[in-house]
mmCIF file as Biopython writes it, N, C-alpha, C and O atoms, coordinates in Angstrom:
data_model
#
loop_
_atom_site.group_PDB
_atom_site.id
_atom_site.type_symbol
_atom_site.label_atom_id
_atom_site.label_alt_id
_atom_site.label_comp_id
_atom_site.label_asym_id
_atom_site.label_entity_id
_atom_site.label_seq_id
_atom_site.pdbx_PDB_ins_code
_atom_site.Cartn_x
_atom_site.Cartn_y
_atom_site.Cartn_z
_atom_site.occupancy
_atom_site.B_iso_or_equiv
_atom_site.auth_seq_id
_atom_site.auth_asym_id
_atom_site.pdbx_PDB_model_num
ATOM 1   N N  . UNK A ? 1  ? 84.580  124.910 38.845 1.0 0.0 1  A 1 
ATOM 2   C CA . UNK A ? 1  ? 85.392  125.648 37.902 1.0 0.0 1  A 1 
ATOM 3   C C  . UNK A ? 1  ? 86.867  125.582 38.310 1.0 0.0 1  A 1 
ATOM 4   O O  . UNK A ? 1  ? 87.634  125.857 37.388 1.0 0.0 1  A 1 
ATOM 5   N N  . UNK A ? 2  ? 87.571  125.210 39.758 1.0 0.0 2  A 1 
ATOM 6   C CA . UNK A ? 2  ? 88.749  125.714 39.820 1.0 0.0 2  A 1 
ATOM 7   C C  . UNK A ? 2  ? 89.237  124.185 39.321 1.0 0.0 2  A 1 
ATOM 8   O O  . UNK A ? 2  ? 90.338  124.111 38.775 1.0 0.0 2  A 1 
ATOM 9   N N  . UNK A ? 3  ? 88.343  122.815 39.518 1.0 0.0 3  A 1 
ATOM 10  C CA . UNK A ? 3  ? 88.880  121.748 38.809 1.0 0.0 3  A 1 
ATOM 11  C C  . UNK A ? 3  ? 89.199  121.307 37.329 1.0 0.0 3  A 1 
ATOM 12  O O  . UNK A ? 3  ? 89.806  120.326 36.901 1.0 0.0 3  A 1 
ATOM 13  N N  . UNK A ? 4  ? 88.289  122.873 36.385 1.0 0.0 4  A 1 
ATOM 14  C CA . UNK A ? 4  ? 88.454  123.129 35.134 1.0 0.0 4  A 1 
ATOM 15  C C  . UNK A ? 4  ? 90.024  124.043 34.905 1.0 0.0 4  A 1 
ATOM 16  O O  . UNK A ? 4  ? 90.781  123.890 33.945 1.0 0.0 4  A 1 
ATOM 17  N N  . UNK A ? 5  ? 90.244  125.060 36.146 1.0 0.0 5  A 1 
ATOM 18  C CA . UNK A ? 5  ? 90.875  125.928 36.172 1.0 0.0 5  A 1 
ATOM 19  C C  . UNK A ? 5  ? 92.611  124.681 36.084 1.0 0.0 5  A 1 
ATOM 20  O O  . UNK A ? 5  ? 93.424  124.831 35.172 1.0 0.0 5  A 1 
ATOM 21  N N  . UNK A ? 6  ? 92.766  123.793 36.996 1.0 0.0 6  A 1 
ATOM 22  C CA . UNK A ? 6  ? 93.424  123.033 37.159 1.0 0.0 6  A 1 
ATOM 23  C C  . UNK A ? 6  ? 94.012  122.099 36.062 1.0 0.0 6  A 1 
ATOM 24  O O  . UNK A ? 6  ? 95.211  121.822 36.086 1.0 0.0 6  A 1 
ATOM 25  N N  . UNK A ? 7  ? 93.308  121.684 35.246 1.0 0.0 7  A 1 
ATOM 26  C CA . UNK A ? 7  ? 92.854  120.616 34.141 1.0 0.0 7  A 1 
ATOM 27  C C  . UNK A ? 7  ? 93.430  121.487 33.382 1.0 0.0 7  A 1 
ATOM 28  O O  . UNK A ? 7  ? 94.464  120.960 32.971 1.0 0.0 7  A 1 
ATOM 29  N N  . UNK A ? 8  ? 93.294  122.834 32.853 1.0 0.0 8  A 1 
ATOM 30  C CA . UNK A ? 8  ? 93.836  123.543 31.729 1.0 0.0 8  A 1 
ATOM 31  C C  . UNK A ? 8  ? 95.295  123.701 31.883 1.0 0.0 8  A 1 
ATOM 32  O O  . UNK A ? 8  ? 96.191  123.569 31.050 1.0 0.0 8  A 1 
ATOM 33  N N  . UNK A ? 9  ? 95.340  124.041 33.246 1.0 0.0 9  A 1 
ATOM 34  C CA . UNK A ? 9  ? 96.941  124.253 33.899 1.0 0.0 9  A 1 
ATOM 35  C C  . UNK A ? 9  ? 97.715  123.266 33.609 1.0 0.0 9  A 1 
ATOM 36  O O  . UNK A ? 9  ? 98.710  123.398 32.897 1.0 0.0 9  A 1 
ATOM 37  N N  . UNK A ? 10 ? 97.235  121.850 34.280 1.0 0.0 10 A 1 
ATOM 38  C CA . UNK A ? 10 ? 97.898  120.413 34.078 1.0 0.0 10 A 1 
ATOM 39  C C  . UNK A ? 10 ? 98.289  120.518 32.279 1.0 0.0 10 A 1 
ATOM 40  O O  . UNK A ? 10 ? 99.382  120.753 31.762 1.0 0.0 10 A 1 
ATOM 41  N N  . UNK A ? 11 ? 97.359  120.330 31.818 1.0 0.0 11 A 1 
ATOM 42  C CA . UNK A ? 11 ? 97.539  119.993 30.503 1.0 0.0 11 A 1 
ATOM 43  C C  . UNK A ? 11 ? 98.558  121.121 29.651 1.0 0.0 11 A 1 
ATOM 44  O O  . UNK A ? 11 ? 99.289  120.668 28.770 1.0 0.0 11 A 1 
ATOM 45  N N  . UNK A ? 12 ? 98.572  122.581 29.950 1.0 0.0 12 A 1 
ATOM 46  C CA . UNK A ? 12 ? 99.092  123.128 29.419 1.0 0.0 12 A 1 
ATOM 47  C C  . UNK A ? 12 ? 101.018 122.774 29.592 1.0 0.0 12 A 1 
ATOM 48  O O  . UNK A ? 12 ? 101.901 123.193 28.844 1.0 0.0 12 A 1 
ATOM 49  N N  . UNK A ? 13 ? 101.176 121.881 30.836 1.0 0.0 13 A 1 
ATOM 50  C CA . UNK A ? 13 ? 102.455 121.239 31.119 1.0 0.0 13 A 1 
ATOM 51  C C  . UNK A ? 13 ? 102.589 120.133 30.366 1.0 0.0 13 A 1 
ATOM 52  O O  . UNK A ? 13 ? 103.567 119.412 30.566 1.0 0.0 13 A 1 
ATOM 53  N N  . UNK A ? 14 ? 101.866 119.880 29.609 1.0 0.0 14 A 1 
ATOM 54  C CA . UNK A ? 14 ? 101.929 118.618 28.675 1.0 0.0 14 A 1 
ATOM 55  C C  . UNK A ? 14 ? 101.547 117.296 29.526 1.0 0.0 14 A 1 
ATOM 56  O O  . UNK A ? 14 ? 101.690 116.188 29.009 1.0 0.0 14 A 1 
ATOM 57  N N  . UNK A ? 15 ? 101.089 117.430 30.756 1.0 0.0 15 A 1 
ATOM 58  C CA . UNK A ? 15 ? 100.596 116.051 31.294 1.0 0.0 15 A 1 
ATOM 59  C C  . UNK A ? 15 ? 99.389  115.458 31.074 1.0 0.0 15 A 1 
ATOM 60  O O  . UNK A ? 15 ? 98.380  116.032 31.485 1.0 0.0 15 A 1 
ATOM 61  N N  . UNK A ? 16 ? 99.330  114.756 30.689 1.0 0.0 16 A 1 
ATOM 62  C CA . UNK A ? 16 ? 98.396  113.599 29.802 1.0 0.0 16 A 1 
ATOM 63  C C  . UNK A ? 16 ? 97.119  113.685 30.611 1.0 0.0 16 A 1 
ATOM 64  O O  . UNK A ? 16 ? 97.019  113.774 31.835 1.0 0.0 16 A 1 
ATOM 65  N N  . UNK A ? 17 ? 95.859  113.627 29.409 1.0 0.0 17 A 1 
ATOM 66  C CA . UNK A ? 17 ? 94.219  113.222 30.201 1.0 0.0 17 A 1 
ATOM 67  C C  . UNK A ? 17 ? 94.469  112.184 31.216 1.0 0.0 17 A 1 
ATOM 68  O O  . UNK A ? 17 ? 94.122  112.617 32.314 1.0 0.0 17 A 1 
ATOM 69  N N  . UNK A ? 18 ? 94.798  111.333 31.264 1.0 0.0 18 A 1 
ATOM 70  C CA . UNK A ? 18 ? 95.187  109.943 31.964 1.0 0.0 18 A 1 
ATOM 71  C C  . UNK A ? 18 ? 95.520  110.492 33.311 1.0 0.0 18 A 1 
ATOM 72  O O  . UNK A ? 18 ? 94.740  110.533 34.262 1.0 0.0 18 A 1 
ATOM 73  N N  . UNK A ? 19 ? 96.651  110.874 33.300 1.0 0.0 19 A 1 
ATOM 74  C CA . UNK A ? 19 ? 97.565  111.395 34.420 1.0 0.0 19 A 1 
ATOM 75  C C  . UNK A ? 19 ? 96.603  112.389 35.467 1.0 0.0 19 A 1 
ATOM 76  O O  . UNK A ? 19 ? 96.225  112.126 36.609 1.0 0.0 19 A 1 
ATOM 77  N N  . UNK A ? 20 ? 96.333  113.738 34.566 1.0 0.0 20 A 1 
ATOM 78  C CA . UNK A ? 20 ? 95.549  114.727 34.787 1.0 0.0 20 A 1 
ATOM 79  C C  . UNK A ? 20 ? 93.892  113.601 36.063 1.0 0.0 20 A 1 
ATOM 80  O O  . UNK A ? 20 ? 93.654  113.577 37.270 1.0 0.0 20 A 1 
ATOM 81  N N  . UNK A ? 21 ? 93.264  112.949 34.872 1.0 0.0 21 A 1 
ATOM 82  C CA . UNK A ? 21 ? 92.258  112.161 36.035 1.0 0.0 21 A 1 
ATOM 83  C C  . UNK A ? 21 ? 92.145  111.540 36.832 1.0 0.0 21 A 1 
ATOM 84  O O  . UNK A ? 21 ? 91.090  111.353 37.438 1.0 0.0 21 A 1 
ATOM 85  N N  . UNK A ? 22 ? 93.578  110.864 37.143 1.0 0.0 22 A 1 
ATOM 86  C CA . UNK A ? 22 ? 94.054  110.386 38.424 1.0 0.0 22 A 1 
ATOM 87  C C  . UNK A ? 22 ? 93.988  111.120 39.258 1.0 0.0 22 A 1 
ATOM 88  O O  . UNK A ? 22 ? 93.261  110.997 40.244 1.0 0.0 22 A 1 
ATOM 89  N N  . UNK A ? 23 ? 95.178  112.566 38.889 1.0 0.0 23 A 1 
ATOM 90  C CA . UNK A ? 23 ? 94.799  113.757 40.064 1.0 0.0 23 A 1 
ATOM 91  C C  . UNK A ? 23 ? 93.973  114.151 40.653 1.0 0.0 23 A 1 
ATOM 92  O O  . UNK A ? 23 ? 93.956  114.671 41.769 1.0 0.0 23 A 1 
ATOM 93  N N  . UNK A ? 24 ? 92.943  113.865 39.710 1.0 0.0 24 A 1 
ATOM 94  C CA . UNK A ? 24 ? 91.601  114.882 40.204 1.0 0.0 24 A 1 
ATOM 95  C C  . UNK A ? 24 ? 90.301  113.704 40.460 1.0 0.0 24 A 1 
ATOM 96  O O  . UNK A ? 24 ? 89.174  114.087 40.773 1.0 0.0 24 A 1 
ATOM 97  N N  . UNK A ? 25 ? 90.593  112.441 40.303 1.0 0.0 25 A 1 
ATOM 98  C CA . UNK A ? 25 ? 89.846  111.545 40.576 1.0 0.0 25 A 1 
ATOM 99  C C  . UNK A ? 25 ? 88.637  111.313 39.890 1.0 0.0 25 A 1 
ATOM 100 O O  . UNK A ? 25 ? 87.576  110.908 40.367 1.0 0.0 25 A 1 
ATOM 101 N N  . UNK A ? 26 ? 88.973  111.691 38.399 1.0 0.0 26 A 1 
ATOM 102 C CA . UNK A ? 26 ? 87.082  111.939 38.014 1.0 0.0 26 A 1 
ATOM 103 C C  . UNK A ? 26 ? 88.225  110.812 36.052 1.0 0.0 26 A 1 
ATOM 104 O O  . UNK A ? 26 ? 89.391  110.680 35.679 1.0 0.0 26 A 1 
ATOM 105 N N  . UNK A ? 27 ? 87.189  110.490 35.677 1.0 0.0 27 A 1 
ATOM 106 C CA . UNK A ? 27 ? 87.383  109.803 34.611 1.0 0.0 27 A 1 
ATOM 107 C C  . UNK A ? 27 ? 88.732  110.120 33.663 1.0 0.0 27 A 1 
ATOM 108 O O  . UNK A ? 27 ? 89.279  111.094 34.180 1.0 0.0 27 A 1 
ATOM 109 N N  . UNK A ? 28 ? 89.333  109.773 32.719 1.0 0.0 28 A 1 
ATOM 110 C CA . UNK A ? 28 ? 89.758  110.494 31.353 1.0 0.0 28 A 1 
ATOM 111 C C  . UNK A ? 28 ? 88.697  111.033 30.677 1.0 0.0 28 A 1 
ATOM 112 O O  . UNK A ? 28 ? 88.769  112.158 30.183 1.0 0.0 28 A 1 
ATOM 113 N N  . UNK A ? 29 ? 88.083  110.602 30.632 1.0 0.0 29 A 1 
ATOM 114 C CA . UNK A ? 29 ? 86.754  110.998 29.254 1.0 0.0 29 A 1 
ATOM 115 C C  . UNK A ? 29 ? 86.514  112.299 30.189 1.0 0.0 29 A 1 
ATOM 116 O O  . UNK A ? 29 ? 86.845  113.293 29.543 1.0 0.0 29 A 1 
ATOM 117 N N  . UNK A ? 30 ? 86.224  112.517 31.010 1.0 0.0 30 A 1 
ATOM 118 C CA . UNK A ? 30 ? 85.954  113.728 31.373 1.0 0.0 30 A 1 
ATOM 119 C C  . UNK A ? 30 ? 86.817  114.661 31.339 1.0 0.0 30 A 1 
ATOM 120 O O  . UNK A ? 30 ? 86.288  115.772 31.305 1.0 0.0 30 A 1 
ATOM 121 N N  . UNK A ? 31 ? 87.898  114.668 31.335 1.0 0.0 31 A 1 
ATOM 122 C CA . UNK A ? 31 ? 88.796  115.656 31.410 1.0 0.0 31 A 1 
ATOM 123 C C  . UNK A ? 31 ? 89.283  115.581 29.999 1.0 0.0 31 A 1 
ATOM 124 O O  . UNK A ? 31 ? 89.797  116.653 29.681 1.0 0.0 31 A 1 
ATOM 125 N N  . UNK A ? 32 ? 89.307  114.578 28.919 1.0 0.0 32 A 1 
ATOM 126 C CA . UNK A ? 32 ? 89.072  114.868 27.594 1.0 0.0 32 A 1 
ATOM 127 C C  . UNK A ? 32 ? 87.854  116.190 26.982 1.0 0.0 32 A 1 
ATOM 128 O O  . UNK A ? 32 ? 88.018  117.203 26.302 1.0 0.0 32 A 1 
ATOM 129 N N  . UNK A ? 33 ? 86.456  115.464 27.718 1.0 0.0 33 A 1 
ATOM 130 C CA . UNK A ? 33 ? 85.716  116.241 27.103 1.0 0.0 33 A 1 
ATOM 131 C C  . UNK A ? 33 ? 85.806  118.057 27.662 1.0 0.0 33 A 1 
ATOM 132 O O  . UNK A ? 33 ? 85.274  118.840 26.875 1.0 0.0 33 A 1 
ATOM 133 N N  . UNK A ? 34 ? 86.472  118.706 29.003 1.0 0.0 34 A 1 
ATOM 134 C CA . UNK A ? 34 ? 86.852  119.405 29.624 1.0 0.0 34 A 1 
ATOM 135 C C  . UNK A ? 34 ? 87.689  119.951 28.840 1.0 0.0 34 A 1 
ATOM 136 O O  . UNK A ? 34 ? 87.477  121.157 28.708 1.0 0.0 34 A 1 
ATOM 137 N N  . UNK A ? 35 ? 88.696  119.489 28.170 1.0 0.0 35 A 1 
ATOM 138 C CA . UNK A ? 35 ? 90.011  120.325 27.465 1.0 0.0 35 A 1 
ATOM 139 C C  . UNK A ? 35 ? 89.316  120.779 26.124 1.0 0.0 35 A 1 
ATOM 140 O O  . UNK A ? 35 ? 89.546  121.928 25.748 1.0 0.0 35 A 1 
ATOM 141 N N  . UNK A ? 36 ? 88.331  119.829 25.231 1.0 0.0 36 A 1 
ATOM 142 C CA . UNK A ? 36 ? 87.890  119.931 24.441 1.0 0.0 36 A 1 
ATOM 143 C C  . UNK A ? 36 ? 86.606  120.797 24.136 1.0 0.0 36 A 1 
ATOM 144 O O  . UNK A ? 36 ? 86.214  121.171 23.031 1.0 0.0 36 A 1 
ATOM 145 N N  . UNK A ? 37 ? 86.150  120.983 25.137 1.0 0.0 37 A 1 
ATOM 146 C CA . UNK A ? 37 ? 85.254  122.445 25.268 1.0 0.0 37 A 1 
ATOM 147 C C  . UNK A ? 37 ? 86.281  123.992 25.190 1.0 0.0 37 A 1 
ATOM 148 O O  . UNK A ? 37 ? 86.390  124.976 24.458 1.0 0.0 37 A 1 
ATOM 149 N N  . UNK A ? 38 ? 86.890  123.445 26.439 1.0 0.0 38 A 1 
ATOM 150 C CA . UNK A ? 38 ? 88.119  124.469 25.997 1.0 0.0 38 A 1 
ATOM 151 C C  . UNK A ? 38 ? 88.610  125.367 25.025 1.0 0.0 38 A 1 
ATOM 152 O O  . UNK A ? 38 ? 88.726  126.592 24.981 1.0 0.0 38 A 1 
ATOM 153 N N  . UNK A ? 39 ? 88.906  124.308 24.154 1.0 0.0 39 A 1 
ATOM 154 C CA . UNK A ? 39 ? 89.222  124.267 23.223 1.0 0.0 39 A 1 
ATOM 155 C C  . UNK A ? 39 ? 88.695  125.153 22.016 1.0 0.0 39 A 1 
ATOM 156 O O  . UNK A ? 39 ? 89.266  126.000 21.328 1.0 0.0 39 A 1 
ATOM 157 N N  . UNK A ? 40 ? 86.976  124.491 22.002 1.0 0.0 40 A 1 
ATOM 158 C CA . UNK A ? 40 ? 86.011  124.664 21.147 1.0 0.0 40 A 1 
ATOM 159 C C  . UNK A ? 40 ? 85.956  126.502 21.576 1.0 0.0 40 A 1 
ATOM 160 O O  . UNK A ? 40 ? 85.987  127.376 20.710 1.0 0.0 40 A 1 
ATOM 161 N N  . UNK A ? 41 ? 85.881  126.746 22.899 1.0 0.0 41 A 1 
ATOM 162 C CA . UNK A ? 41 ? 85.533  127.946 23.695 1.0 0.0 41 A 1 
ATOM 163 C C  . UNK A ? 41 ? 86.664  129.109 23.196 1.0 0.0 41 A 1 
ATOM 164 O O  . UNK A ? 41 ? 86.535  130.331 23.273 1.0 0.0 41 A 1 
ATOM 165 N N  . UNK A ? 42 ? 87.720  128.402 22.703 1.0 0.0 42 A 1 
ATOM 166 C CA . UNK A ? 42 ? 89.285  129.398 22.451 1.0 0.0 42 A 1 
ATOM 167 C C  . UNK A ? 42 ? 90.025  130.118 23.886 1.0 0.0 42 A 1 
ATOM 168 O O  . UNK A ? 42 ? 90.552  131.205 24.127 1.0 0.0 42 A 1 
ATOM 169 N N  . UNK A ? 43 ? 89.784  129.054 24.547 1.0 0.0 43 A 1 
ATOM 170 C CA . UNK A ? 43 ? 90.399  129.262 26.029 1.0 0.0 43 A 1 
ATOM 171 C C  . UNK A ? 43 ? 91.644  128.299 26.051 1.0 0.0 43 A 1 
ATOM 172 O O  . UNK A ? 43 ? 91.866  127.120 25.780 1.0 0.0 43 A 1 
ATOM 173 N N  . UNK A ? 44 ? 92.395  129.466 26.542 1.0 0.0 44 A 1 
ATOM 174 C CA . UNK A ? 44 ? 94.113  128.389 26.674 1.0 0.0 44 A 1 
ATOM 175 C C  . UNK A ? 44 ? 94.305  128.843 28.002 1.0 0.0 44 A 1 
ATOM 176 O O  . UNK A ? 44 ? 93.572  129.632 28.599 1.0 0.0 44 A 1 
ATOM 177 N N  . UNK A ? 45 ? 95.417  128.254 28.465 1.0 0.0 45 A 1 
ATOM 178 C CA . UNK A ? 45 ? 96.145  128.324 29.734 1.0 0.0 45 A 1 
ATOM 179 C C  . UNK A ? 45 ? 97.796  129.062 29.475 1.0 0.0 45 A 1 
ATOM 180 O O  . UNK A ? 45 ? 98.673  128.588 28.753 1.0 0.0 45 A 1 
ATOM 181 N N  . UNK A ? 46 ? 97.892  130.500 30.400 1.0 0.0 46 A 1 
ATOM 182 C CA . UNK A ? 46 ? 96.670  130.775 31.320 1.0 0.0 46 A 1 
ATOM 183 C C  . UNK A ? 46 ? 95.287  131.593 30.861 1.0 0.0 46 A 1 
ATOM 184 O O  . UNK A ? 46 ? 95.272  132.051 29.719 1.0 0.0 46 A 1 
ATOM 185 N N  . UNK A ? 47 ? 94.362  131.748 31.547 1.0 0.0 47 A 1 
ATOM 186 C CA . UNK A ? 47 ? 93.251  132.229 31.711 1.0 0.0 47 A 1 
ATOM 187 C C  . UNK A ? 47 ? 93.657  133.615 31.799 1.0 0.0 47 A 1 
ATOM 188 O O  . UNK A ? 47 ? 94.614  134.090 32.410 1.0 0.0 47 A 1 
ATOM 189 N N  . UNK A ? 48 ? 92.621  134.291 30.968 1.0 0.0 48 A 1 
ATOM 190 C CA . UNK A ? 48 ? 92.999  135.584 31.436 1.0 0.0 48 A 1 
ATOM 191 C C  . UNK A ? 48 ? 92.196  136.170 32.737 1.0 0.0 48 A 1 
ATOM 192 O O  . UNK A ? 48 ? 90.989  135.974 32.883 1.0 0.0 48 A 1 
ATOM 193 N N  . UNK A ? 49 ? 93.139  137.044 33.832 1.0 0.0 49 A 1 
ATOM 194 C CA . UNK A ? 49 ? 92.813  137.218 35.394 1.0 0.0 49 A 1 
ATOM 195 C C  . UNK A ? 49 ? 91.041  137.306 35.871 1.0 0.0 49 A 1 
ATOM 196 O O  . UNK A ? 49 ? 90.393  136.684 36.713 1.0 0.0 49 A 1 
ATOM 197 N N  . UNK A ? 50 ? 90.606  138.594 34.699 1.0 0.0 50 A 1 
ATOM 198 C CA . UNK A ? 50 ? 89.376  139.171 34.982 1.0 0.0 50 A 1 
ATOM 199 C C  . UNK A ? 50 ? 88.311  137.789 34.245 1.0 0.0 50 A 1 
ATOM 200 O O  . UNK A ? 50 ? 87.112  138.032 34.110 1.0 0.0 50 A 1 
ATOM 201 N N  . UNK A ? 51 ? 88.744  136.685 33.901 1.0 0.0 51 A 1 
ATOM 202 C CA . UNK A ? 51 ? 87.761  135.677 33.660 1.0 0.0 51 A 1 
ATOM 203 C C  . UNK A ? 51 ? 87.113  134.884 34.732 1.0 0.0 51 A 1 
ATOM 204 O O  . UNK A ? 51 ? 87.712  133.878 35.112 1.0 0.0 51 A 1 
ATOM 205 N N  . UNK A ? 52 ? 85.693  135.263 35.412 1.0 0.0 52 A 1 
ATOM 206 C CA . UNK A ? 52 ? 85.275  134.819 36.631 1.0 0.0 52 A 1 
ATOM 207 C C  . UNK A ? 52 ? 84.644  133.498 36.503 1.0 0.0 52 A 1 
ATOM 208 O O  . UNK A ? 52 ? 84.274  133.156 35.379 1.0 0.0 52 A 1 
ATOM 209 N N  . UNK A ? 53 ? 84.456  132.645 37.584 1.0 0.0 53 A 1 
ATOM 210 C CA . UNK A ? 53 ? 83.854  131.582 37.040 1.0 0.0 53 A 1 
ATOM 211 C C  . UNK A ? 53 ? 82.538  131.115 37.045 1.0 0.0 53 A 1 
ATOM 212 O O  . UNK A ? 53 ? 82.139  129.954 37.141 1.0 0.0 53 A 1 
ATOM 213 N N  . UNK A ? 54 ? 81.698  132.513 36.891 1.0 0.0 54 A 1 
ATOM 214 C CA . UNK A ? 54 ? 80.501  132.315 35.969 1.0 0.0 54 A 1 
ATOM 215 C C  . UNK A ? 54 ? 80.690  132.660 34.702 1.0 0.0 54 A 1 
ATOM 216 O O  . UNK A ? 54 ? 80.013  132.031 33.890 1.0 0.0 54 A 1 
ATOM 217 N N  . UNK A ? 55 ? 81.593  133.679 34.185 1.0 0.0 55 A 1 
ATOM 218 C CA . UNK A ? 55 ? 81.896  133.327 32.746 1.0 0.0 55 A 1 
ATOM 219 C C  . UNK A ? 55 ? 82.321  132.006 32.208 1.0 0.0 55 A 1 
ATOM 220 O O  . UNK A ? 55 ? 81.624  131.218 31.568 1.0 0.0 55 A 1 
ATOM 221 N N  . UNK A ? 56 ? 83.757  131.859 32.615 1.0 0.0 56 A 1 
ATOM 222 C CA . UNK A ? 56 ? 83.950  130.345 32.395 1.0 0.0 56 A 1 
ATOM 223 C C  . UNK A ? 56 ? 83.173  129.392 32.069 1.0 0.0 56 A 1 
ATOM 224 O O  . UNK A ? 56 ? 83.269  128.897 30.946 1.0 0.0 56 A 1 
ATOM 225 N N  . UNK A ? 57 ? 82.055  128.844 33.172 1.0 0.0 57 A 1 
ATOM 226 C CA . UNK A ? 57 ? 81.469  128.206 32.937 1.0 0.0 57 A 1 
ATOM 227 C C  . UNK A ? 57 ? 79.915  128.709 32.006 1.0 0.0 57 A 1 
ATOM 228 O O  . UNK A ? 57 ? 78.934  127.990 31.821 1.0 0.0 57 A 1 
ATOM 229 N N  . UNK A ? 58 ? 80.075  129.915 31.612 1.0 0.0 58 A 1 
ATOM 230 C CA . UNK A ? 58 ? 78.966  130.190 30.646 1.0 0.0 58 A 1 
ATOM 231 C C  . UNK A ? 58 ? 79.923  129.602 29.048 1.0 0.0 58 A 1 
ATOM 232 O O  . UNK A ? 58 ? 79.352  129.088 28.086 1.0 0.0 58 A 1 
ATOM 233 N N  . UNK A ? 59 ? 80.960  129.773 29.108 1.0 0.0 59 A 1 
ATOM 234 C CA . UNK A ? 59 ? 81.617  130.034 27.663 1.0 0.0 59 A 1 
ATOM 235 C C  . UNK A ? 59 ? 81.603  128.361 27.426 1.0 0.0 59 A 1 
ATOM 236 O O  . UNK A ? 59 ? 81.151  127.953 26.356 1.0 0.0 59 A 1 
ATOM 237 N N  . UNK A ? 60 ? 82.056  127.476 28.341 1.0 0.0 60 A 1 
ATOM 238 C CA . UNK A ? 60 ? 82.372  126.216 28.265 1.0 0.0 60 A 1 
ATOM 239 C C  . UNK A ? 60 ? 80.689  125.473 28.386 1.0 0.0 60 A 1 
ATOM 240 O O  . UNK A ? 60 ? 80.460  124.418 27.795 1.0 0.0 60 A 1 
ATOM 241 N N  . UNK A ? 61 ? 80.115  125.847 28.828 1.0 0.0 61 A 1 
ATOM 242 C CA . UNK A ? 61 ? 78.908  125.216 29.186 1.0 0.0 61 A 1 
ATOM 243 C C  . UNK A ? 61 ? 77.282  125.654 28.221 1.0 0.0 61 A 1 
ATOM 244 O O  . UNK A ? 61 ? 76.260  125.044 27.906 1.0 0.0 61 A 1 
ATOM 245 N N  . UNK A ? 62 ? 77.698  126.714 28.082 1.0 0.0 62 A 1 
ATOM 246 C CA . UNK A ? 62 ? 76.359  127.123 27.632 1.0 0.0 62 A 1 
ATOM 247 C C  . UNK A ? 62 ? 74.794  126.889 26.442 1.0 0.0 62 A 1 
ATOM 248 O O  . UNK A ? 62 ? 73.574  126.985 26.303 1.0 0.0 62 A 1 
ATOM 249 N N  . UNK A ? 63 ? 76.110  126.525 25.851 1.0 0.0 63 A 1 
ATOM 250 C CA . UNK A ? 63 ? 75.298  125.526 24.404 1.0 0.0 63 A 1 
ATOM 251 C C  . UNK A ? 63 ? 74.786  124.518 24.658 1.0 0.0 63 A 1 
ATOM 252 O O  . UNK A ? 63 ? 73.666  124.366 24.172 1.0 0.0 63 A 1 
ATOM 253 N N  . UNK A ? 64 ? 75.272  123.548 25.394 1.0 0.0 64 A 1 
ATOM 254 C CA . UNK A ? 64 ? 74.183  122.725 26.017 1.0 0.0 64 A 1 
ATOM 255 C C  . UNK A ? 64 ? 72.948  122.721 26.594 1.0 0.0 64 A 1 
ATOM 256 O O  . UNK A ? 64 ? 72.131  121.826 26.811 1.0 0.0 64 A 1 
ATOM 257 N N  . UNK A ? 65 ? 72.976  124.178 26.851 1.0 0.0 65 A 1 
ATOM 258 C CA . UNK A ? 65 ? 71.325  124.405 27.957 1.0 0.0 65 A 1 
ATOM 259 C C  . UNK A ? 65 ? 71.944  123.932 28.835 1.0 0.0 65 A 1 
ATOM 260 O O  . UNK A ? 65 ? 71.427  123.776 29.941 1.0 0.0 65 A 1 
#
């Protein structure tokens, strides 16, 4: 979660999926599909404080099973 936590941050500076997955060493497509859950979830950057990251990852994750 804090590499989700990161990814929202990055991006909310306007730095590109591209850029962003270099940093963090994991694909574009992943950090596409990461912003885009996000997204779907109505989570922006910043996070609000009391959001822990078993919520997080319930709100972003959960529909999948």
């Amino acid at each position: 979660m804090r590499q989700i936590r990161y990814t929202l941050r990055l991006a909310s500076e306007g730095i590109s999926a591209r850029a962003i997955g270099r940093m963090l060493g994991v694909a574009r497509s992943t950090i596409q599909d990461n912003l885009k859950r996000a997204q779907v979830a109505g989570l922006t950057w910043p996070l609000p404080g009391d959001l822990t990251d078993a919520v997080l990852e319930e709100r972003l994750f959960a529909r999948n099973g």
